[in-house]
C-alpha positions, 0 to 999 in steps of 0.5 A: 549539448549537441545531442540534445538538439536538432539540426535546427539547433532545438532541444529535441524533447522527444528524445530526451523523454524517450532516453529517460524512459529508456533509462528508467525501464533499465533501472526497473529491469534491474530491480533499482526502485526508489524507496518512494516508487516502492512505497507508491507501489505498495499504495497501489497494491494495498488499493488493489486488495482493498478493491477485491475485499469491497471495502469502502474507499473512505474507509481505505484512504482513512487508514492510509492517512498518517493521523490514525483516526480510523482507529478506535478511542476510549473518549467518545462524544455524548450526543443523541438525535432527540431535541429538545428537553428530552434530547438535553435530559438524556445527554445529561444523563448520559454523561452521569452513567459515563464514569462507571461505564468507562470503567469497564470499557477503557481498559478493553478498549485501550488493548484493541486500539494498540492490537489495531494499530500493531495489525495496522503497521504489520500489514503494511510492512508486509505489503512493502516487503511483498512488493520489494520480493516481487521487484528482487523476483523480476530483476532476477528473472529479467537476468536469468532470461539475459543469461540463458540467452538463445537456447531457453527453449529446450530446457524443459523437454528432453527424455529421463521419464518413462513413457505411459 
């Protein structure tokens, strides 16, 4: 418990802070990132894709969200913007074509929602494993820069070639 405190007998946050931040950025070093932190990094690395595409930040936190409503569906609403009897008449009929409509538009309809949530998930998988290779990637280099130790200058000049 004393090294926690000061000489005035108080907790020293400081340098609790500055242990557990050392502590975390040696576990990162390493390459030890909770399955949150790596799910949070791969947010933030599909934020950045969504960024230089231009895509719409509404439609990116739609398809981050658990319930799939980004996706496409076979029940649509029937609405018009007229008012009125003529807005009424056309809904009406509207929704008398409806049945011969769906049948040639469910099926199609039906197969791209399951293609979009299959690219949906495939994508996502993909940016978490790409995540998960760069930390791997960097814990690797982080040891092999620990094992190479002092001498890592002179590894990539010397002679062997033939001079121009």
């Amino acid at each position: 418990m004393d090294q926690w405190t000061d000489s005035e007998g108080r907790v020293d946050v400081a340098a609790i802070m500055a242990g557990i931040r050392e502590k975390i950025r040696g576990r990162r070093d390493l390459g030890l990132y909770t399955d949150e932190e790596v799910e949070e990094l791969s947010a933030l690395r599909l934020q950045a894709f969504a960024d230089d595409a231009g895509i719409d930040p509404d439609l990116l936190s739609r398809l981050m969200a658990d319930n799939h409503n980004w996706n496409i569906s076979t029940d649509y609403r029937i609405e018009t913007h007229r008012g009125g009897f003529k807005g009424r008449l056309v809904v009406l009929l509207k929704k008398l074509v409806r049945p011969w409509v769906r049948l040639y538009t469910d099926q199609p309809l039906s197969r791209q929602a399951q293609i979009n949530l299959y690219l949906h998930y495939l994508c996502h998988n993909l940016v978490r494993e790409l995540v998960r290779l760069q930390i791997e990637h960097t814990a690797l280099r982080n040891r092999f820069d620990e094992l190479a130790g002092p001498r890592g200058g002179s590894a990539g000049s010397g002679g062997g070639g033939a001079p121009e």
